[in-house]
N, C-alpha and C positions, 0 to 999 in steps of 0.2 A: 535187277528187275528188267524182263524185258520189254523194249520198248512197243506200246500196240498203236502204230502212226492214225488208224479208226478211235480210238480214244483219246488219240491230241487231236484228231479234229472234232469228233465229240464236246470235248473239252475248250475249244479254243470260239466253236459256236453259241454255247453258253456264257461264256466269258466273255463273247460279240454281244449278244440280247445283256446280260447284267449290264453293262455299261451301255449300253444304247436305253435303257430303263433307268438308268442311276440306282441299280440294287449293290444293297451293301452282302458282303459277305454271311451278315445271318438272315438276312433275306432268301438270298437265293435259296441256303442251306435248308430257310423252313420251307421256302416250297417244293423241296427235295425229299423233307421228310428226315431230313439229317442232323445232325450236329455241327455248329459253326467248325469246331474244330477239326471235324472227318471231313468237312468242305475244304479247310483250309490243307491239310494233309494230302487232298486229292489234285488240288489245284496247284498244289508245289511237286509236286511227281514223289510224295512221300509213301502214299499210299495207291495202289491200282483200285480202281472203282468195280465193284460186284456186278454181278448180273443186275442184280436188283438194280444198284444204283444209275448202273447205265442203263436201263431202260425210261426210270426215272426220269434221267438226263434228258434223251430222247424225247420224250413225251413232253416234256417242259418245252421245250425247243421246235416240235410239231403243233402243239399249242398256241403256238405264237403265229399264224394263220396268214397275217396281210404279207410278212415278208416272204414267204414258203410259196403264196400264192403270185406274187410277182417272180422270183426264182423260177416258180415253174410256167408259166409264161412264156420266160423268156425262152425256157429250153424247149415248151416247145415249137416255138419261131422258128429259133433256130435249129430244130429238127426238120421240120416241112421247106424249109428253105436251102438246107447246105447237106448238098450227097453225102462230102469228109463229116461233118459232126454227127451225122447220121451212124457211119463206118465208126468213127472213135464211138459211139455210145454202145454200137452192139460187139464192140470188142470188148469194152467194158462190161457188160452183160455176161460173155461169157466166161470172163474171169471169174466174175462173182459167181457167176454158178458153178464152176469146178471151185474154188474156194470154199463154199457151200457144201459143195456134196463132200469135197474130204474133211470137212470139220464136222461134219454129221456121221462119215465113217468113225472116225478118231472118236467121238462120241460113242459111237455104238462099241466100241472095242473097251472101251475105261470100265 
């Protein structure tokens, strides 16, 4: 299986908020919408997590508002304040946009 390092950090943010909440394993799963067990398979790299499920994920995790809301905060401080974090964000930017457009090609090809 190959490894999608977006779905370990997916995965590793989720598994930040479950433990900063004290959710157990069939917690998280029902707010997943999942089965303890497809949680537990996900969480041990047995199984890769669906479309579905990772948006799921997602969405659990932009849910969670006051920490997202200081995160972004901060970045944007430190955007209006530092030229180079500015330079790393829209280099970043454009990755994900070529990223984007050839996963959307490769889409349209399938």
């Amino acid at each position: 299986m190959r490894k999608d390092t977006s779905v370990d950090a997916l995965l590793n943010q989720l598994n930040s908020l479950a433990e900063r909440d004290d959710w157990t394993q069939s917690e998280m799963a029902e707010r997943l919408g999942i089965s303890q067990g497809q949680l537990s398979k996900v969480l041990r790299g047995r199984h890769r997590p669906g479309r579905r499920l990772t948006a799921a994920i997602g969405k659990l995790i932009l849910s969670d508002e006051q920490p997202f809301d200081a995160w972004l905060s901060s970045v944007s401080t430190a955007a209006r304040t530092s030229a180079d974090f500015r330079a790393a964000i829209d280099a970043m930017l454009r990755v994900m946009r070529s990223h984007a457009l050839n996963a959307a090609e490769g889409d349209r090809r399938d």
